[in-house]
N, C-alpha and C positions, 0 to 999 in steps of 0.2 A: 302347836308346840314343835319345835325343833329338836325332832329325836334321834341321838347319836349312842342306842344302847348298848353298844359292847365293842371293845377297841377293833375288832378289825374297822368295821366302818365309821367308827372314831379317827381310824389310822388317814384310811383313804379320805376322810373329809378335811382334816388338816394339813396332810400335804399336798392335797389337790389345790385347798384354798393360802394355803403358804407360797405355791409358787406362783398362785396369779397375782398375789399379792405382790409379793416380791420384784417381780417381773414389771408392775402395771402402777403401784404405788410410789417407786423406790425413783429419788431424782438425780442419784447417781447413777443409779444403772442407766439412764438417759445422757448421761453426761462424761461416764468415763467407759471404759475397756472392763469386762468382766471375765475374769477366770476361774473357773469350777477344776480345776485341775485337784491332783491330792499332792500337789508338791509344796512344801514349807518355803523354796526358795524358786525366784522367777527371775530370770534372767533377762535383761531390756531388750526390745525388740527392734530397737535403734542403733544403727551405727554412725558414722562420719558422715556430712553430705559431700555426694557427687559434685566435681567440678566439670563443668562442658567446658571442652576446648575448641574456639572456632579459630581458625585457622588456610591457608592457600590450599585450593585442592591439590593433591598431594597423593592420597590414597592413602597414606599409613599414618599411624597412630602411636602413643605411646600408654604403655596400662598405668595406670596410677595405683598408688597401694590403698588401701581400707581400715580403718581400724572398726574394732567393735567399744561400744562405751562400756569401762567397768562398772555397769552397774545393777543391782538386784533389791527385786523385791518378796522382803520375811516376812511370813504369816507370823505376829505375835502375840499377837491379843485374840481373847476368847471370851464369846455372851453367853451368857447364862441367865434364864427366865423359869422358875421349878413354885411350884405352888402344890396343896394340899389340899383336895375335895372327898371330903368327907360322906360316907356313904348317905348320910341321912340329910344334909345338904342338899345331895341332890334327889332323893326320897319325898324329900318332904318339902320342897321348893315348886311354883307352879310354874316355872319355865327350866331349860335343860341348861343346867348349872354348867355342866361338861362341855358343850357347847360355846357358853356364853364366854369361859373362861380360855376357851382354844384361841375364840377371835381373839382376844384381849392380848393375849400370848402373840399371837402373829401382829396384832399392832405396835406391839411392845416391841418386837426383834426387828421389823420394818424400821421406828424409830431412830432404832440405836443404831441401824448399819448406818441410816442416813445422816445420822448426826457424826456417826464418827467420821465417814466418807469428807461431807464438807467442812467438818472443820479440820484435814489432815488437806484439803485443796486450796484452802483458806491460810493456814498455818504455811505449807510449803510451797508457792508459789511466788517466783521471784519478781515479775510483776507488779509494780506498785501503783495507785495512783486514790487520791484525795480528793473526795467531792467542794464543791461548793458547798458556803457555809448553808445550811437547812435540808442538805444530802437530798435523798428519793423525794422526799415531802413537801418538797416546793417544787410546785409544778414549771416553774419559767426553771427549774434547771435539770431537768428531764432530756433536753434535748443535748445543752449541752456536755453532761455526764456521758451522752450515750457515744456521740462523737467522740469523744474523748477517748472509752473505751475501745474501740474500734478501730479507731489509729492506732493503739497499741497493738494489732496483732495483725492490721492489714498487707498484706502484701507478704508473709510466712507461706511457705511453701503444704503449711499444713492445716491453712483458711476455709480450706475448700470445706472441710469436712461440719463447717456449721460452727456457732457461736452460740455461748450460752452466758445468764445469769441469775445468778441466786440471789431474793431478796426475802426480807421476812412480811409478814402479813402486814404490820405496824408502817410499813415504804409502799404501802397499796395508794394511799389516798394521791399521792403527787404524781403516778402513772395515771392512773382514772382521771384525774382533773386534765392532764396532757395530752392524752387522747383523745379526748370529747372535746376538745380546742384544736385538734391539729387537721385541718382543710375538712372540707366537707363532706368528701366518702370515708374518710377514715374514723371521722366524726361520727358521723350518722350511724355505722355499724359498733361503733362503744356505745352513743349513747342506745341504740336497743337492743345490743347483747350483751352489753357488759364490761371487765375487765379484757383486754387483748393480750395472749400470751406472747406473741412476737412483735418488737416493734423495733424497727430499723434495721431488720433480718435478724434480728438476734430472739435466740428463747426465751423464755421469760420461765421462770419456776418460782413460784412462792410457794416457803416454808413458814411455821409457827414462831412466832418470835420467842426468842431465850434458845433460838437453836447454836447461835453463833456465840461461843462462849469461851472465856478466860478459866480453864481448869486444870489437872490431871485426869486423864479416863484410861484406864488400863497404863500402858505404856507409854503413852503422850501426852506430851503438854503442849497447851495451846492455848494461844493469849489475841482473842478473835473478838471480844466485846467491841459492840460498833464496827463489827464488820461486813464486810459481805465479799462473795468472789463471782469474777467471770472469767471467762475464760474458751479453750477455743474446745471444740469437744473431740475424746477419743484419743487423748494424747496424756493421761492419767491409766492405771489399772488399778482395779481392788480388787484381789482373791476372799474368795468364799469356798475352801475346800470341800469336795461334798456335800455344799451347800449347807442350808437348814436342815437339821433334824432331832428326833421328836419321840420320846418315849413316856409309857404309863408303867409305873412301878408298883408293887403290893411293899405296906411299912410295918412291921411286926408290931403289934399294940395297936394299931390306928386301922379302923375302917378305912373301905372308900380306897382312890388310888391317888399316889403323887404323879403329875404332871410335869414333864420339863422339856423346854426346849432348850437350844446350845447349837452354836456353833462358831467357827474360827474366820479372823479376818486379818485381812493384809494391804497396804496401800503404797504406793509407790507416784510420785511426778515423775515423771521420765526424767532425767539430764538434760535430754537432747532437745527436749522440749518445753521444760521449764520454763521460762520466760514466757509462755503461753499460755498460765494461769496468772491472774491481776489477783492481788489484795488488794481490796479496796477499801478505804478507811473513811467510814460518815465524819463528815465536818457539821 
């Protein structure tokens, strides 16, 4: 049994396991820029591009001026996960209720950054482009979705830094069929390892399907059904001010202690980089 009997080491075992979580689960934090700062507002890290001047040797120069881009990113929205374990609960349960309910908790708050993360990369990316009609799922159009994608961002001065894409679990079977067809060493190690997270230097991330979705969540609307996005990485931010965190409260009337965790997020495309996140719309 997994015993977590009194909050100090209840404390240390959810933020211990909160942040590997976070850290090691989370496919934005793979994907964009993360800030733990405690500022509500973040100012872009982007300005104007440099122009080179090539020119007759000469020896002197002229300074060119610089702008910075108006633009920032607001922490506005706030998670909130609080539940109620009742003393006898976990008394009289034969595994550690406290426990069971902390993971659940940190699954729960993993979920929700990630869900909101891609679909705010999803929603704001100027980026477009439209598969072929049977999208990820037809294996003969794997390759050329991926070309596709790729020409869109090849030759950016900010390529260098890696490429990524998000698909849902449901656009698995037409990578696995594509792989295990495409020449013989590439072949050979899908068919006996498996699914390939990179393919055509690009990352591959699958998430749960129903992640990419048409709703309101806090402050944003987002109209993502039949989506998915890629894009080039590290040219997005989400703030997480002081990250996650996590208290046990006593409820006047009520054994046992309330549980909650909570915290604040914020997302921002860059301007200047914009056009280096694809929405991409299943045909």
């Amino acid at each position: 049994m997994n015993t977590k009997s009194t909050y100090t080491y209840r404390r240390k075992y959810r933020l211990a396991s909160l942040a590997v979580l976070l850290r090691n689960a989370l496919v934005c934090e793979k994907i964009c820029k993360v800030d733990r700062s405690e500022g509500k507002y973040i100012d872009s890290p982007y300005g104007s591009q440099p122009t080179t001047v090539v020119q007759d040797i000469v020896g002197t120069y002229a300074t060119a001026a610089w702008t910075t881009t108006a633009d920032t990113l607001e922490v506005t929205d706030e998670f909130v996960v609080a539940e109620h374990v009742y003393d006898f609960e976990e008394v009289l349960t034969a595994f550690d209720v406290m426990a069971s309910r902390l993971d659940e908790q940190n699954y729960s708050v993993a979920a929700a950054i990630d869900s909101f993360v891609l679909n705010e990369l999803c929603e704001t990316g100027t980026g477009t482009y439209t598969t072929p009609v049977g999208g990820f799922n037809t294996a003969a159009n794997i390759n050329i979705i991926m070309s596709n994608l790729l020409s869109k961002v090849a030759g950016y001065e900010s390529a260098y830094k890696g490429t990524y894409l998000v698909i849902e679990n449901v656009d698995m079977p037409g990578f696995l069929q594509a792989q295990a067809t495409s020449g013989f060493n590439f072949a050979d190690k899908a068919l006996n390892n498996g699914f390939f997270t990179n393919y055509m230097g690009v990352d591959i991330y699958v998430v749960r399907d129903g992640l990419f979705i048409t709703d309101t969540v806090g402050t944003k609307t987002w109209t993502n059904d039949e989506h998915r996005v890629f894009g080039v990485k590290g040219t997005s931010t989400y703030a997480a001010p002081r990250t996650v965190r996590y208290d046990e409260k006593s409820v006047p009337a009520k054994t046992g202690k309330e549980i909650v965790t909570w915290g604040y997020i914020g997302f921002k495309n860059w301007a200047p980089k914009i056009t280096l996140t694809v929405d991409i719309t299943l045909a």
